[in-house]
DSSP file (Angstrom, degrees, kcal/mol; ACC not computed):
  #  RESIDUE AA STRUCTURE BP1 BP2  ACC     N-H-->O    O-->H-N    N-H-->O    O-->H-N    TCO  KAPPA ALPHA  PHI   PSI    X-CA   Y-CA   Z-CA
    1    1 A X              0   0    0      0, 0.0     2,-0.1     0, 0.0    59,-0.0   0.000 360.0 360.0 360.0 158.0   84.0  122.6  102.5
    2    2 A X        -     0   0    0      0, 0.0     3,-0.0     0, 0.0    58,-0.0  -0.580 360.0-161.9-165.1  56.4   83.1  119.6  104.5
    3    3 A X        +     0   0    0      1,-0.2    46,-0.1    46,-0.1     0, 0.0  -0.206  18.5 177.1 -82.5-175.4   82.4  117.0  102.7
    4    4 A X        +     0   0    0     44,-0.3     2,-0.4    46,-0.0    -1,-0.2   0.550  51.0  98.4-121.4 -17.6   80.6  114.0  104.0
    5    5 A X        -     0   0    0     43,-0.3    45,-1.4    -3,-0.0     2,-0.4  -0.578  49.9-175.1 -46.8 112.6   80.1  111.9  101.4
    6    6 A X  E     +a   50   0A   0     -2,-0.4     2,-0.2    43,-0.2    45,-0.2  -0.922   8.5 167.3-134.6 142.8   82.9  108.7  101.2
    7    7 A X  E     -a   51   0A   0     43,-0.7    45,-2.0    -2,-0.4     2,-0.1  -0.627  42.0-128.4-141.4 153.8   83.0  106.5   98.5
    8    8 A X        +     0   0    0     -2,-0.2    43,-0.1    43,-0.2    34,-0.1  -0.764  55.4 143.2-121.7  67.2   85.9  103.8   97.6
    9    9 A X        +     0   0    0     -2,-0.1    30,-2.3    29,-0.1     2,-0.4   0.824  31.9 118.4 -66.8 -33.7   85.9  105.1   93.7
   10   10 A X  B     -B   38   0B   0     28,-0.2     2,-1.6     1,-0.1    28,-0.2  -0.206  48.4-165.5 -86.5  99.1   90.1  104.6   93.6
   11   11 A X        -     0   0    0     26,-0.5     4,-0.3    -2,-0.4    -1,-0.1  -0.625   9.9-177.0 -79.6  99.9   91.0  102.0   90.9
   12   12 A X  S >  S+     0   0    0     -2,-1.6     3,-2.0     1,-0.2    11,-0.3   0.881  76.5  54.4 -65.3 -42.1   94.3  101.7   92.3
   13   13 A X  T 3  S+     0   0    0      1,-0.3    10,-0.2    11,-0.2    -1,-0.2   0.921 104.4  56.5 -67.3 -38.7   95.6   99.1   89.5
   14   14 A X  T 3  S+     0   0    0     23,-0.1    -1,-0.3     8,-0.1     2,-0.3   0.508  90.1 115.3 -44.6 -15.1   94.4  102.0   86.6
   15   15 A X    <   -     0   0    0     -3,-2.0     8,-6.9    -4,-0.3     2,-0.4  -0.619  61.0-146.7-113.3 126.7   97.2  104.6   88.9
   16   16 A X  B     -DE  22  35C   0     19,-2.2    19,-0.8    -2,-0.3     6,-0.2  -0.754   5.8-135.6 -91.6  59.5   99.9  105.5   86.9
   17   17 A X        -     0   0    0      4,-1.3    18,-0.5    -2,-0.4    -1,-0.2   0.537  28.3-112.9  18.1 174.2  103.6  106.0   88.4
   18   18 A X  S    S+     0   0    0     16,-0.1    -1,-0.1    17,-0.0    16,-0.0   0.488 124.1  48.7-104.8 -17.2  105.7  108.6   87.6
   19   19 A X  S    S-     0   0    0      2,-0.2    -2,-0.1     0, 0.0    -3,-0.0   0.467 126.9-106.3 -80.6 -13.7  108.3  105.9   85.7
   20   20 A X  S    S+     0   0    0      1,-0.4     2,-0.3    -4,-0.2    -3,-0.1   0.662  72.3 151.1  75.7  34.1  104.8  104.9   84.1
   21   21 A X        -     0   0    0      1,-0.1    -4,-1.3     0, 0.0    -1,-0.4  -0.811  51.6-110.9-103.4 132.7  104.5  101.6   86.2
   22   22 A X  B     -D   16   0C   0     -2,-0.3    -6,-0.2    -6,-0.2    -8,-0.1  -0.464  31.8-117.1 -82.6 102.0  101.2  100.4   87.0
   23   23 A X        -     0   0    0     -8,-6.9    -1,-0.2    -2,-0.3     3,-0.1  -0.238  21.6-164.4 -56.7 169.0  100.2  100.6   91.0
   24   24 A X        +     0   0    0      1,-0.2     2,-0.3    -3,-0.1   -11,-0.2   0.469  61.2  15.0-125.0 -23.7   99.6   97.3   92.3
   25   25 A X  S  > S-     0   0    0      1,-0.2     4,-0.9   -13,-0.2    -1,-0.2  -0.881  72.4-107.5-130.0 166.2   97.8   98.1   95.5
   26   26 A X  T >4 S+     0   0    0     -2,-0.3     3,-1.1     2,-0.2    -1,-0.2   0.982 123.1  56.7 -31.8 -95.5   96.0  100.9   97.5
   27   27 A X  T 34 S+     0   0    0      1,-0.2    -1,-0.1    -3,-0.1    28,-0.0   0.785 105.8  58.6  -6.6 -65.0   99.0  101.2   99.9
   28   28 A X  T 34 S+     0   0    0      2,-0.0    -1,-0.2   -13,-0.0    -2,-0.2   0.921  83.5 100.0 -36.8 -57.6  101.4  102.0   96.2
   29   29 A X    <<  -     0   0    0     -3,-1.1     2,-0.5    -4,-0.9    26,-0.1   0.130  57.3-168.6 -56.9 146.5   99.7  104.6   95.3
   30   30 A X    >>  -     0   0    0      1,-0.2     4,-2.3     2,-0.0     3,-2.3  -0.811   7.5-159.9-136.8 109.1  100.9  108.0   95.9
   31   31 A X  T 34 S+     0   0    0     -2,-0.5    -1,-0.2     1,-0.3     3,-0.1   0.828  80.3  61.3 -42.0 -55.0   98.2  110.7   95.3
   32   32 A X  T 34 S+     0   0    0      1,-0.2    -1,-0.3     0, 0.0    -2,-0.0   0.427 120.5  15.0 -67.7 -10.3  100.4  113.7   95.0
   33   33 A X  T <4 S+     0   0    0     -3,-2.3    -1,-0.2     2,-0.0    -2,-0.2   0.419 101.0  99.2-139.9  -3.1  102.3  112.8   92.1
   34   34 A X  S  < S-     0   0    0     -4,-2.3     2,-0.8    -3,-0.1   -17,-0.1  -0.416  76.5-111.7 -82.6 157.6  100.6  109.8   90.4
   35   35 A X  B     -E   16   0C   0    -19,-0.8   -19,-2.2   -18,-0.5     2,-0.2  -0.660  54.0-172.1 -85.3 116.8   98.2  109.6   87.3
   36   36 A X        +     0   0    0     -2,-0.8    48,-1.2    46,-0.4     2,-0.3  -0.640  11.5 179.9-104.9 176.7   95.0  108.5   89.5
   37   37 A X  E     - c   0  84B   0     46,-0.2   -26,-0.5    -2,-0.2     2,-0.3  -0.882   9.9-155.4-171.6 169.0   91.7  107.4   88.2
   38   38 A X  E     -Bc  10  85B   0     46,-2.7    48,-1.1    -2,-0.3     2,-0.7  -0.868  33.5 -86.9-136.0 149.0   88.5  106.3   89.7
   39   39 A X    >>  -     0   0    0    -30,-2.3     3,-1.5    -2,-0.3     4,-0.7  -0.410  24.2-159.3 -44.4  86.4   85.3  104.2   88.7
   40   40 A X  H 3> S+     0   0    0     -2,-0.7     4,-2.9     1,-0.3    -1,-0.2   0.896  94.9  59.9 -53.5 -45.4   83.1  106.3   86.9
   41   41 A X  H 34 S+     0   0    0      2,-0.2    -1,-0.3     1,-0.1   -32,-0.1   0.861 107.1  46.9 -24.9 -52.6   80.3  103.6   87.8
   42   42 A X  H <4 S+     0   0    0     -3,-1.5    -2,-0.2   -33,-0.2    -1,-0.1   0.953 119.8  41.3 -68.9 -86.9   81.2  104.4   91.6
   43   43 A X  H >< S+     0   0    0     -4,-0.7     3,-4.5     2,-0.1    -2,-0.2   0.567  76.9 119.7  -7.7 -48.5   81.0  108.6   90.8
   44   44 A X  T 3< S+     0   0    0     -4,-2.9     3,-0.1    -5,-0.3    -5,-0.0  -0.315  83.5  15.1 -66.2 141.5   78.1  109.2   88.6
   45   45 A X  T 3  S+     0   0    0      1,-0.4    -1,-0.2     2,-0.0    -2,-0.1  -0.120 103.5 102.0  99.3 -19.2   75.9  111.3   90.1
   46   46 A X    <   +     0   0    0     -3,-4.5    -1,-0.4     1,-0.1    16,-0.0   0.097  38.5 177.0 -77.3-170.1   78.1  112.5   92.9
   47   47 A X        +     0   0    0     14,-0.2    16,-2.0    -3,-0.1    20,-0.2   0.286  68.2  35.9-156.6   0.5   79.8  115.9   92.9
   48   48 A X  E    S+F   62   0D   0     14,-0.2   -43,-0.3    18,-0.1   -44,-0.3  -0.572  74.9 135.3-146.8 106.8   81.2  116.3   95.5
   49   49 A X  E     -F   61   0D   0     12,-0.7    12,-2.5   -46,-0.1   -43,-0.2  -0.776  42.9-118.3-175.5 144.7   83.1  113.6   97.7
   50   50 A X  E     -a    6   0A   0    -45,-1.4   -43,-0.7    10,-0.2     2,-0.5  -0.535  39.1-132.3-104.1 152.0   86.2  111.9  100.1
   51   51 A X  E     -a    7   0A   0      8,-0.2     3,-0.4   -45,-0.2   -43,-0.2  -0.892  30.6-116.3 -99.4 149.3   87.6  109.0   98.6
   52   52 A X  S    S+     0   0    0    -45,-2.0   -46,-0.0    -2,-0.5    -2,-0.0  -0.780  85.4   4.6-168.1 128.4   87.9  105.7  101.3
   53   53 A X  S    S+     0   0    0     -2,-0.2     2,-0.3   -45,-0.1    -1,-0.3  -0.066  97.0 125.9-104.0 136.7   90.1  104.3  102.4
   54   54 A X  S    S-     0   0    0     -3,-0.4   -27,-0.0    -2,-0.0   -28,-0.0  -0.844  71.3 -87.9-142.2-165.7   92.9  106.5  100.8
   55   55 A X        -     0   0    0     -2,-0.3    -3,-0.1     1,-0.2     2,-0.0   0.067  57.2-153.4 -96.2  16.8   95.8  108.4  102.3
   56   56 A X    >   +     0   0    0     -5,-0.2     3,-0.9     1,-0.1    -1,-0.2  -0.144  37.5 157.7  61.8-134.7   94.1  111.6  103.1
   57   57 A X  T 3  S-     0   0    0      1,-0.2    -1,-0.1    -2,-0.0    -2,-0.1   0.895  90.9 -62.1  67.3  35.2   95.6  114.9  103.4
   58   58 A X  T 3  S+     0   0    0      1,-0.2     2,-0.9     0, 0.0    -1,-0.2   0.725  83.5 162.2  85.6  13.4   92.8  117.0  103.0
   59   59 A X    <   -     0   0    0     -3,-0.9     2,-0.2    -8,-0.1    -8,-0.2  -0.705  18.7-166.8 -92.4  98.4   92.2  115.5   99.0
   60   60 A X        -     0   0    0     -2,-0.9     2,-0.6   -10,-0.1   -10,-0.2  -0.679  10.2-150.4 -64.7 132.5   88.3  116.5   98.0
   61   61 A X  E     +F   49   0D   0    -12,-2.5   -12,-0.7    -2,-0.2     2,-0.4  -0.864  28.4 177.9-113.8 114.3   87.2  114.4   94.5
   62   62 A X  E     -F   48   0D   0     -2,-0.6   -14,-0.2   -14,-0.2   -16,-0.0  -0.933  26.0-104.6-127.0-172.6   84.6  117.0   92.9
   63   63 A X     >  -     0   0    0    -16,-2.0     4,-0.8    -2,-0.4    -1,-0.1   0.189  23.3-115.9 -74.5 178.5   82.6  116.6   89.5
   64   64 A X  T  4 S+     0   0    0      3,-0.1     4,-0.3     2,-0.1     2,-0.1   0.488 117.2  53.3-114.8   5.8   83.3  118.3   86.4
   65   65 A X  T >> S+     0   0    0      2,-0.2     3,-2.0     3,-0.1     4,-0.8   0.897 112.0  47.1 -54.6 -86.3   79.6  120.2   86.8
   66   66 A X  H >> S+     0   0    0      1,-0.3     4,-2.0     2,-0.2     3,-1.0   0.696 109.5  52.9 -57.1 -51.9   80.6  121.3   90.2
   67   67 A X  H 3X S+     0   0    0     -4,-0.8     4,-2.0   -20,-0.2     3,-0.5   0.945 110.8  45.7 -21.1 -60.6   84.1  122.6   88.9
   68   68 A X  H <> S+     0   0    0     -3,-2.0     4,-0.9    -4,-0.3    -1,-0.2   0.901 114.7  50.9 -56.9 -24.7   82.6  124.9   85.9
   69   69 A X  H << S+     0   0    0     -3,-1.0    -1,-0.2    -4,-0.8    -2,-0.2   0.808 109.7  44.0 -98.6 -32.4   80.3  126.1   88.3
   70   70 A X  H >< S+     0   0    0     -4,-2.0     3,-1.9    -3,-0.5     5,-0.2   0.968 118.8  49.9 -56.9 -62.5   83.2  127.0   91.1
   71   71 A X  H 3< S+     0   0    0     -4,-2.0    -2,-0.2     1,-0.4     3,-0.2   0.637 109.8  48.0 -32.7 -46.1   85.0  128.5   88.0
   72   72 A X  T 3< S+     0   0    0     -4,-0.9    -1,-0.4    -5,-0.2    -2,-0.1  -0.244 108.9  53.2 -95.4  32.5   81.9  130.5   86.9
   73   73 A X  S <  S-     0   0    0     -3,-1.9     2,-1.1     2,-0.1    -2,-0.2   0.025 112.1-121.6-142.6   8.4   81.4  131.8   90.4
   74   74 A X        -     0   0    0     -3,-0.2    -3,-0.1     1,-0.1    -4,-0.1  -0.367  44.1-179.3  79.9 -50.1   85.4  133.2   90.5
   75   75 A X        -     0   0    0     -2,-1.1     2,-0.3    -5,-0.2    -1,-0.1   0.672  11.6-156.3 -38.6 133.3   86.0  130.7   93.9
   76   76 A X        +     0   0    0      1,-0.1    -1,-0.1     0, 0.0    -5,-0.0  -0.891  59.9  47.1-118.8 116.3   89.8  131.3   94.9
   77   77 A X  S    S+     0   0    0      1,-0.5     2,-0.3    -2,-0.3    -1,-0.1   0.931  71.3 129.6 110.2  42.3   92.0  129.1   96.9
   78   78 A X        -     0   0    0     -3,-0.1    -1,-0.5     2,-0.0     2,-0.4  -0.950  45.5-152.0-141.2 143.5   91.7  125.4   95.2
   79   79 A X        -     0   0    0     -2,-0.3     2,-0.5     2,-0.0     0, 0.0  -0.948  27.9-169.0-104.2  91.5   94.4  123.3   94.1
   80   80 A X        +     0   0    0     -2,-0.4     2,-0.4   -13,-0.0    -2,-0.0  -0.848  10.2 174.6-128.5 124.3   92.6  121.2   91.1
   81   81 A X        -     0   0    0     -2,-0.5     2,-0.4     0, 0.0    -2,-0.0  -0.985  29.8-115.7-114.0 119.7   94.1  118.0   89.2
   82   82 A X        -     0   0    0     -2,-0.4     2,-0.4     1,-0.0   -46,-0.4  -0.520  26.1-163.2 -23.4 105.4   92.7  116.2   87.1
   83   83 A X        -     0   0    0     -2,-0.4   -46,-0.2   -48,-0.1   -45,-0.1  -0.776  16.4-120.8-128.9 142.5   91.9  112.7   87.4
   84   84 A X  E     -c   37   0B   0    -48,-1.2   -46,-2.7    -2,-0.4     2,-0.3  -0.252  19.1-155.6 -75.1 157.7   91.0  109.9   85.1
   85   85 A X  E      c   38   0B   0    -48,-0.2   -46,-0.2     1,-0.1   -49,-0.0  -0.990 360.0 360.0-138.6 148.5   87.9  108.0   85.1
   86   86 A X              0   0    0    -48,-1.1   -47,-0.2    -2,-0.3    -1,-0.1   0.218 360.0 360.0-122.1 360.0   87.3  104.4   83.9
């Protein structure tokens, strides 16, 4: 996949620690182990998408359509978290 799509969805102050402290910036946040969530406002409609600017590393934002539909099709070899929306 490839997407092409970037959008700046990341409410960084909504991103959740692991001590359960409240990011304060972009820069805090740390994808791989934090409670993230994103602007639903910013999202709807999308399904499949880069967030920017974030910290990279290969992190794809899809929908929860385009999930069921990955899901119903078998599709192998995705790493899928869950992410909050507000």
């Amino acid at each position: 996949m490839n997407p092409l799509q970037q959008i700046d969805a990341l409410l960084p102050e909504q991103c959740i620690g692991q001590l359960g402290q409240r990011r304060q910036s972009r820069r805090e946040v740390m994808p791989d182990i934090d409670d993230l969530c994103v602007s639903r406002g910013a999202i709807e409609g999308r399904h499949l998408w880069l967030n920017t600017p974030f910290l990279g590393g290969g992190r794809i934002f899809v929908s929860d359509t385009l999930l069921a539909a990955m899901r119903a099709k078998e599709l192998k070899g995705f790493v899928v978290r869950e992410v909050r929306e507000l």
